[in-house]
C-alpha positions as CSV (number, residue, x, y, z in Angstrom):
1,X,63.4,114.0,190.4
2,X,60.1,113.9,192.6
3,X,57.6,111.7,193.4
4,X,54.0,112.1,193.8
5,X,53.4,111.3,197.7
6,X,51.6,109.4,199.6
7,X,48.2,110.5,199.1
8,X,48.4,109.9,195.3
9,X,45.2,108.8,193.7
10,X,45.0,107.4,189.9
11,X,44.0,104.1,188.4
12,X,47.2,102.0,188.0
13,X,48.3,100.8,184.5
14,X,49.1,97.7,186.3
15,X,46.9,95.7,188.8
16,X,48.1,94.8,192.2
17,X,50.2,91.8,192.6
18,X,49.1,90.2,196.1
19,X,52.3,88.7,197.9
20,X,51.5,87.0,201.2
21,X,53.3,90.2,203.1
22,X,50.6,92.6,201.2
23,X,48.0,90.2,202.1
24,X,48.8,90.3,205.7
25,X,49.6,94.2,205.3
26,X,46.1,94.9,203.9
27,X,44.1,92.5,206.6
28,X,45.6,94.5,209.2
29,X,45.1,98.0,208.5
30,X,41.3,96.5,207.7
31,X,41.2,95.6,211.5
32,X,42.8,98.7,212.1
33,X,39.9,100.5,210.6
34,X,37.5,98.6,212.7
35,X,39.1,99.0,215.3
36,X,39.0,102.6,215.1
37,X,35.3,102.5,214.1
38,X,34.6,100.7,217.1
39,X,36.2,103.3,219.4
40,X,34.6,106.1,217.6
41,X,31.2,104.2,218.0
42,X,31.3,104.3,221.6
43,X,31.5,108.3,221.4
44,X,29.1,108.7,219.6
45,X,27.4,107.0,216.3
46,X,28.1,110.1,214.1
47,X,31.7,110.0,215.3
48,X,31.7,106.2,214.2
49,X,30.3,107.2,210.9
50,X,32.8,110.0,209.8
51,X,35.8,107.6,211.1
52,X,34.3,104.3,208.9
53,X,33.6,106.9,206.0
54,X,37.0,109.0,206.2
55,X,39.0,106.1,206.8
56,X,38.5,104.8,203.5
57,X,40.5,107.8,202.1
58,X,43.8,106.8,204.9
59,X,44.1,103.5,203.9
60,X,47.7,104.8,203.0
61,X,48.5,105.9,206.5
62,X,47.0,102.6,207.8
63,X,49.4,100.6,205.1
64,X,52.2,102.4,206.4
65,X,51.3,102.5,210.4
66,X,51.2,98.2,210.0
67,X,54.5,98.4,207.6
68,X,55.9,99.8,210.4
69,X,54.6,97.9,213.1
70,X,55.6,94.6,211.5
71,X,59.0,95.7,210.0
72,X,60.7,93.6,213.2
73,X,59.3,90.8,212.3
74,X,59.2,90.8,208.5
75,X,63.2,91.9,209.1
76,X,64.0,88.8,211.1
77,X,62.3,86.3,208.7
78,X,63.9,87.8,205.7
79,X,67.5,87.6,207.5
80,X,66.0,83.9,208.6
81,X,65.7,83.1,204.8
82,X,69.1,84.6,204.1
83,X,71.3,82.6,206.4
84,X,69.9,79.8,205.6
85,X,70.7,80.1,202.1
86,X,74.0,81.3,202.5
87,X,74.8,78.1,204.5
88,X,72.8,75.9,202.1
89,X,76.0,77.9,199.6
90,X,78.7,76.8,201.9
91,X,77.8,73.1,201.9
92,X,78.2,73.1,198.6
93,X,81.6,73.7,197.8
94,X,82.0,72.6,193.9
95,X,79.4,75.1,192.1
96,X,81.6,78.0,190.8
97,X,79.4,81.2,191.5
98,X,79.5,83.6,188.7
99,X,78.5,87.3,189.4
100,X,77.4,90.1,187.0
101,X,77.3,93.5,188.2
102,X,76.7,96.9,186.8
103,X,74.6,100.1,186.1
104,X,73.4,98.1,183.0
105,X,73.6,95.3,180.3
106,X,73.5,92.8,183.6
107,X,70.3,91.1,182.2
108,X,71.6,90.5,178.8
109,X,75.1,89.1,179.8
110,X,73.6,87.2,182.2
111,X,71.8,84.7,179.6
112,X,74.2,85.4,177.0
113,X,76.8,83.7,180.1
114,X,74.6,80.9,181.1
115,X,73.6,79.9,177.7
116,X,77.1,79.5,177.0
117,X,78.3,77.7,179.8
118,X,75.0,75.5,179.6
119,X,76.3,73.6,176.3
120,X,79.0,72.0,178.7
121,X,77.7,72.5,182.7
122,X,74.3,72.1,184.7
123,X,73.4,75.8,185.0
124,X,71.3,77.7,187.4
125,X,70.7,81.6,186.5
126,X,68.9,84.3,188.6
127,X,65.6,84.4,186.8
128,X,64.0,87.7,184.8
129,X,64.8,90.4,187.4
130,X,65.2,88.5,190.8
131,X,68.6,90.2,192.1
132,X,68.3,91.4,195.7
133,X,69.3,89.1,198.6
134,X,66.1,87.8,199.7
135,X,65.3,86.9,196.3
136,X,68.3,85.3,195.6
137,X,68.2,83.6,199.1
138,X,64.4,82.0,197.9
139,X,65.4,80.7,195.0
140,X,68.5,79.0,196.2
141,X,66.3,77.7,198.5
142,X,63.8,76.5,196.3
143,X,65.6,75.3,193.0
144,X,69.4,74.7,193.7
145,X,69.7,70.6,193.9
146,X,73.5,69.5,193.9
147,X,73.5,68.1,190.4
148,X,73.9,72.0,189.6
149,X,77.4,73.3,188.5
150,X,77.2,76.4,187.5
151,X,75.3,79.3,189.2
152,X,74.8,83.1,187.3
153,X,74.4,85.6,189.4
154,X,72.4,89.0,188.6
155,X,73.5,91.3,191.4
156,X,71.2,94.8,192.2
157,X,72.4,97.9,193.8
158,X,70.2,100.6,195.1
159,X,72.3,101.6,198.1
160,X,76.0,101.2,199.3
161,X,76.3,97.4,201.0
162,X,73.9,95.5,198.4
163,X,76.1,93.5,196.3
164,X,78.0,92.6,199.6
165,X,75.2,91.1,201.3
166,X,74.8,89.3,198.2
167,X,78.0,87.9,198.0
168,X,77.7,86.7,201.3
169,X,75.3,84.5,200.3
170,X,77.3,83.6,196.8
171,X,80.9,84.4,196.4
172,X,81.7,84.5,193.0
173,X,84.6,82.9,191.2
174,X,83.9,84.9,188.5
175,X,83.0,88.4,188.9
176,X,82.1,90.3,186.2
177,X,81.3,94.6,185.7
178,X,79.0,95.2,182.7
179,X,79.1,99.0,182.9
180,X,78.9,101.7,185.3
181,X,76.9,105.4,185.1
182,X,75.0,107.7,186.6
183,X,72.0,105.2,186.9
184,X,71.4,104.9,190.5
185,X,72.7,108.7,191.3
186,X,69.7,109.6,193.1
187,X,70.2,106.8,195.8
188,X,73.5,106.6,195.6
189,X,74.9,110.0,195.6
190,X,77.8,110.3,193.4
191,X,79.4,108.3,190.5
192,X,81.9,107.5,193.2
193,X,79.9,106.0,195.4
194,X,78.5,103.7,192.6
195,X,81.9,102.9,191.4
196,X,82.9,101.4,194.2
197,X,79.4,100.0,195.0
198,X,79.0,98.0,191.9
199,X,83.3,96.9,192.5
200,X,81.7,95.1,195.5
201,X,81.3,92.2,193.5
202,X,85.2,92.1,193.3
203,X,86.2,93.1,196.8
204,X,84.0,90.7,197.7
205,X,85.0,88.0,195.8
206,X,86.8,84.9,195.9
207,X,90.5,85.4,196.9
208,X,91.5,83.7,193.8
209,X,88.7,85.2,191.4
210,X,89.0,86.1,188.0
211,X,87.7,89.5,186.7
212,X,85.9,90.1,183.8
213,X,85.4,93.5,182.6
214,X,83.8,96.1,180.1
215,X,87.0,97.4,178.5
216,X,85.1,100.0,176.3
217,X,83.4,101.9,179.6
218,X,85.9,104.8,181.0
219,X,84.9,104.8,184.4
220,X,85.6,101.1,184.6
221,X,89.0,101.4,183.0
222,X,90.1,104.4,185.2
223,X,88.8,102.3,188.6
224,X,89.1,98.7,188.2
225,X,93.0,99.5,189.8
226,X,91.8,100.5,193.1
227,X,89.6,97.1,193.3
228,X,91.0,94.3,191.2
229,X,94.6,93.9,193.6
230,X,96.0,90.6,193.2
231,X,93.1,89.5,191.2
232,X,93.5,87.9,187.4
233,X,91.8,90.8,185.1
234,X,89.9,89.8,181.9
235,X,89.0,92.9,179.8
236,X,86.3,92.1,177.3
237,X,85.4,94.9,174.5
238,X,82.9,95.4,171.4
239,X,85.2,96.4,169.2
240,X,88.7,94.7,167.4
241,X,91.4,96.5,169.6
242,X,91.0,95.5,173.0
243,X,90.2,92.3,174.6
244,X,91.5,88.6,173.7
245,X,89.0,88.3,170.8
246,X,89.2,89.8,167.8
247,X,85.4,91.0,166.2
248,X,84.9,91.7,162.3
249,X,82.5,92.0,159.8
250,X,79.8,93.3,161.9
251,X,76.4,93.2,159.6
252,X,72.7,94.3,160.5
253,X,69.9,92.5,159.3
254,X,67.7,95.3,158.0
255,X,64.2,93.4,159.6
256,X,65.4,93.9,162.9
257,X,66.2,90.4,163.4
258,X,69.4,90.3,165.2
259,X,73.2,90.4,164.0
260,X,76.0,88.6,162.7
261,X,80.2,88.5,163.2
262,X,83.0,87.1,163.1
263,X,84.8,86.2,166.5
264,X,88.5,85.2,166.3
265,X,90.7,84.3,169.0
266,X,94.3,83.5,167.7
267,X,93.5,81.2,164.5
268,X,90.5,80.0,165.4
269,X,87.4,81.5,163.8
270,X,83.6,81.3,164.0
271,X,80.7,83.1,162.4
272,X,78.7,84.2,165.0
273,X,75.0,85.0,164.4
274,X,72.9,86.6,167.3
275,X,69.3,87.4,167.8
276,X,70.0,90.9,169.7
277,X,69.9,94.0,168.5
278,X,72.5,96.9,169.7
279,X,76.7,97.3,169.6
280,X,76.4,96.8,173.2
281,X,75.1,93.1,172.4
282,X,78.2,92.0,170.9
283,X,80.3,93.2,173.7
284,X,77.7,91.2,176.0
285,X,78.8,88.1,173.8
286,X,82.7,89.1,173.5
287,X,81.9,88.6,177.8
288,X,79.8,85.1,177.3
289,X,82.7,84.2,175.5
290,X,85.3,85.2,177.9
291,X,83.6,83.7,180.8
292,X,83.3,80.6,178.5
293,X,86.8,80.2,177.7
294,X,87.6,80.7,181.5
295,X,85.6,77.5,181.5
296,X,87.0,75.5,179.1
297,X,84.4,76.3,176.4
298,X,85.3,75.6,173.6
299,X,84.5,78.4,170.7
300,X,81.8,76.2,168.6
301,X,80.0,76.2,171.9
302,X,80.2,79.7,172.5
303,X,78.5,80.0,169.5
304,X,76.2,77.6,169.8
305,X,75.5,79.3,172.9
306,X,75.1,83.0,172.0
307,X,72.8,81.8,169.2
308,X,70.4,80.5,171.4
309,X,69.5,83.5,173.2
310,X,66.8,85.5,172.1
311,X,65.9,89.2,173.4
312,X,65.1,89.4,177.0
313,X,61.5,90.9,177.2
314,X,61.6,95.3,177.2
315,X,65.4,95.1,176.5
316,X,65.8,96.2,172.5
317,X,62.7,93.3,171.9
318,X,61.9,93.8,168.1
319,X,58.3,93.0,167.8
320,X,56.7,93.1,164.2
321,X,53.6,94.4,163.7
322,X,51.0,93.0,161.3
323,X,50.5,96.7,159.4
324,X,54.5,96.4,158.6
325,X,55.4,98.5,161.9
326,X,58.3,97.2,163.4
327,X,58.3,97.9,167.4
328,X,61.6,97.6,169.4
329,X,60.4,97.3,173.1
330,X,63.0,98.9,175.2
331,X,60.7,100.0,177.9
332,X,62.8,97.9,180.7
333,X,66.1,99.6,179.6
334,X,66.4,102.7,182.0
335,X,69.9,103.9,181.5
336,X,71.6,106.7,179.3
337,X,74.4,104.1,177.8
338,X,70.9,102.2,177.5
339,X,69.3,105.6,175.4
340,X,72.5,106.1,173.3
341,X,72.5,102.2,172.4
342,X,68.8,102.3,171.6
343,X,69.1,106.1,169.0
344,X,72.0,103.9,167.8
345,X,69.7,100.7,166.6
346,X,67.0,103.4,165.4
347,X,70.1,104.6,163.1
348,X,70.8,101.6,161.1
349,X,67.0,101.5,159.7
350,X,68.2,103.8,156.6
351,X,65.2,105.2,155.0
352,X,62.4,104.0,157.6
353,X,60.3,106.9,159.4
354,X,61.8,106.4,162.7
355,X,59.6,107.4,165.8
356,X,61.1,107.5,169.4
357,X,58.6,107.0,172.5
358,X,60.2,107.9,175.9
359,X,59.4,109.8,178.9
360,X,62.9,109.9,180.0
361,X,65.1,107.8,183.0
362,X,64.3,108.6,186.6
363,X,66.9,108.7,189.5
364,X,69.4,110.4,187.3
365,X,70.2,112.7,190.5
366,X,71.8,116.1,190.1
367,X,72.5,115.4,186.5
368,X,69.1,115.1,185.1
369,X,69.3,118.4,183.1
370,X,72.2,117.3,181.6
371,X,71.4,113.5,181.2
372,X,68.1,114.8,179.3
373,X,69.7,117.3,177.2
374,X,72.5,115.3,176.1
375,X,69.4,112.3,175.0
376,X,67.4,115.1,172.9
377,X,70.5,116.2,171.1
378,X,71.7,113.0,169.8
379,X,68.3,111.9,169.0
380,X,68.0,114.9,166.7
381,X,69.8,113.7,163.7
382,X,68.3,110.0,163.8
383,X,64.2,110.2,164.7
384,X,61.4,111.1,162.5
385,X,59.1,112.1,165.4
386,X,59.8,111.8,169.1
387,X,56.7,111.1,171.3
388,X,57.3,112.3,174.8
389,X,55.3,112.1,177.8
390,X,55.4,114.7,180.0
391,X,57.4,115.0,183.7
392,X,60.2,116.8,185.1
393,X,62.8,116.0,182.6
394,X,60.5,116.9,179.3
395,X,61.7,119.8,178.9
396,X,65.7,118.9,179.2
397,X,65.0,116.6,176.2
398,X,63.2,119.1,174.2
399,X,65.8,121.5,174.9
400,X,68.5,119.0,173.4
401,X,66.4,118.2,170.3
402,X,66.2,122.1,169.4
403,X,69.8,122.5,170.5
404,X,70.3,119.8,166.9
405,X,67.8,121.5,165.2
406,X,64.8,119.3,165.3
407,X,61.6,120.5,164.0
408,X,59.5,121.5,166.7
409,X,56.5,120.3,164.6
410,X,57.6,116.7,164.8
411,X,57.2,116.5,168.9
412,X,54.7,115.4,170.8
413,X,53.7,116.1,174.3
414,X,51.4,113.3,176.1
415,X,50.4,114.3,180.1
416,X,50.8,110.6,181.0
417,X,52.1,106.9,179.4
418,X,48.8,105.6,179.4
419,X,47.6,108.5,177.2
420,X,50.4,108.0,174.8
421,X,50.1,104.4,174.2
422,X,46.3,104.4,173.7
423,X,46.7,107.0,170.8
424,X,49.9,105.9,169.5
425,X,48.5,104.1,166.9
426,X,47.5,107.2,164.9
427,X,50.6,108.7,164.4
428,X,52.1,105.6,162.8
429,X,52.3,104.3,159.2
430,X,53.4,101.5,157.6
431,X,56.5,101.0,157.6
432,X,57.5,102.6,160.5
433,X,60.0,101.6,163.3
434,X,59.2,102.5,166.7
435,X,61.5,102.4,169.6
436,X,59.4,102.5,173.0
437,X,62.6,103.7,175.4
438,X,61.6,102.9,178.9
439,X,58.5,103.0,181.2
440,X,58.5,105.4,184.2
441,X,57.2,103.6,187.9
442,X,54.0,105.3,188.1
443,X,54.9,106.8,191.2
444,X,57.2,109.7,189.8
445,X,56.7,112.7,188.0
């Protein structure tokens, strides 16, 4: 995977959102500029006008000269805001902290757990996709009164350490692993080192913790040993043979609207209706409902409770065009258990033209050819036309499309997403379902 450097020049598809820190960034490479003009001047005007004109082009050297100049500083206010927070945590000693980690499905169990657990308790989540430390740290700081009870946790991981410097700000009494792949391989290394990584919400939980985890991911159930010593373990699992809850008659409503089952747990049944789309989602609810019962939910409630949430925003978001296109946003989802989940919701759509838009996943690592390959090949047998735009892992997807015979005529090459979405609309008919599988950071190719 590569990026495209420092000196990259394109319009944005998004516009810049001013922090204070990018404020204060920009202001000072500005007086850096002049101050270099100045200097310049006293040489010679000519010299002052070549180093005003040129230095309109280095603005990214002068970003990063200040970045690094005030890293000190912005370090010791940022560890400031942290310890505070974290002994804000300590004082208050009766909120049970639950924590959700995992290469992916965090978002979703997160508001499928505090929707549950907010029909009995005052509950404070993580908001859309605030799960770093510092972030974290703020909104403790800002919104956590003492009336609240409950507090869900979404916890990131970029590099070894990050979900224990989260749980040194919030400990969880509850910790709870989603699912665990190769997402994060390029920063993290191996699928070793993101094993235990994303475990660090367990090691660094409370002594007397309860686990709750994905029963139906392997490399979860051949590690959680190593990491869940002496610590209650609460498998949960999409399907009816694992887990304390028993899941039937699974049905698909054919608008894209959501999902139905039925949930059992020894003779007690409910029908459960939910407004997300994927298999995945009912194992996201099988974990509301375990965290729930850990809670003393009782199951009406957890029903109550998954029914209330509606798709998170880019996460399998059905959105239903006025020409009688349906469009599942999935442009936030940026895993390969997120791929296979989304080919799988294309699948149920029967007789529908199905078209796929994707431009791949980035920090795959060393198993991007693979990764890619293996997307292209089960697509093959599901999509109508697949809509690709073009970087270094094109051509591992086209590969696996042709490896399951796709017609080459039904694949379309765009040089960039902004391209592809401006002349989407006239390879579409009514009718149609379109899946838009994630959205690239504009700085990789």
């Amino acid at each position: 995977m590569f990026t495209r450097g420092l000196l990259w020049y394109t319009k944005p598809r998004k516009s810049i959102m001013w922090t204070i820190k990018l404020r204060f960034v920009f202001t000072l490479s500005l007086v850096l500029h002049l101050l270099l003009t100045i200097i310049a001047i006293t040489m010679s005007y000519l010299t002052g006008a070549i180093v005003l004109v040129s230095g309109f082009f280095m603005y990214p050297l002068f970003f990063t000269v200040v970045t690094v100049l005030v890293l000190p500083i912005d370090s010791l206010i940022k560890q400031i805001i942290i310890q505070i927070a974290a002994f804000k945590m300590r004082r208050l000693s009766n909120v049970k902290i639950i924590g959700i980690a995992g290469s992916y499905g965090k978002t979703t169990t997160k508001e499928l757990v505090a929707s549950v657990l907010s029909q009995k308790y005052r509950v404070l989540k993580t908001p859309e996709n605030i799960n770093t430390p510092l972030g974290i740290s703020r909104l403790i700081l800002k919104n956590f009164t003492p009336a609240i009870e409950i507090f869900v946790v979404e916890m990131g991981e970029f590099y070894r350490g990050d979900i224990k410097a989260i749980c040194d700000i919030v400990k969880p009494d509850i910790a709870v692993v989603t699912g665990i792949n190769e997402a994060h391989l390029e920063r993290l290394k191996n699928l070793d080192q993101t094993i235990s990584t994303i475990f660090e919400v367990v090691t660094n939980s409370q002594k007397d913790a309860s686990v709750v985890l994905n029963a139906d991911d392997k490399n979860i159930t051949q590690s959680f040993s190593r990491y869940c010593t002496k610590r209650v373990v609460h498998p949960y699992s999409s399907h009816t043979t694992k887990g304390k809850f028993a899941i039937t008659n699974v049905t698909f409503r054919p608008d894209g609207g959501g999902q139905s089952f039925t949930l059992t747990k020894n003779k007690d049944s409910q029908r459960i209706s939910t407004q997300l789309l994927g298999h995945y989602a009912i194992g996201s609810c099988i974990c509301a409902a375990t965290v729930g019962e850990l809670l003393d939910i009782n199951l009406t409630d957890i029903t109550r409770g998954i029914a209330q949430v509606s798709p998170v925003s880019h996460r399998l978001q059905p959105i239903h065009n006025p020409h009688g296109i349906l469009i599942i946003d999935d442009s936030y989802n940026g895993s390969s258990a997120g791929v296979k989940e989304a080919i799988g919701v294309l699948s149920q759509f029967g007789d529908r033209r199905k078209v796929f838009v994707t431009p791949g996943l980035v920090e795959t690592g060393t198993l991007a050819h693979e990764v890619h390959r293996t997307i292209g090949n089960k697509l093959a047998p599901v999509a109508n036309l697949v809509l690709l735009i073009k970087n270094s892992v094109t051509d591992s997807i086209v590969a696996g499309l042709k490896d399951g015979n796709f017609p080459p005529e039904n694949i379309v090459l765009f040089s960039d997403a902004t391209t592809a979405y401006s002349q989407l609309r006239q390879y579409l008919k009514p009718g149609d379902v379109v899946l838009l599988q994630n959205d690239w950071p504009e700085n990789y190719i």
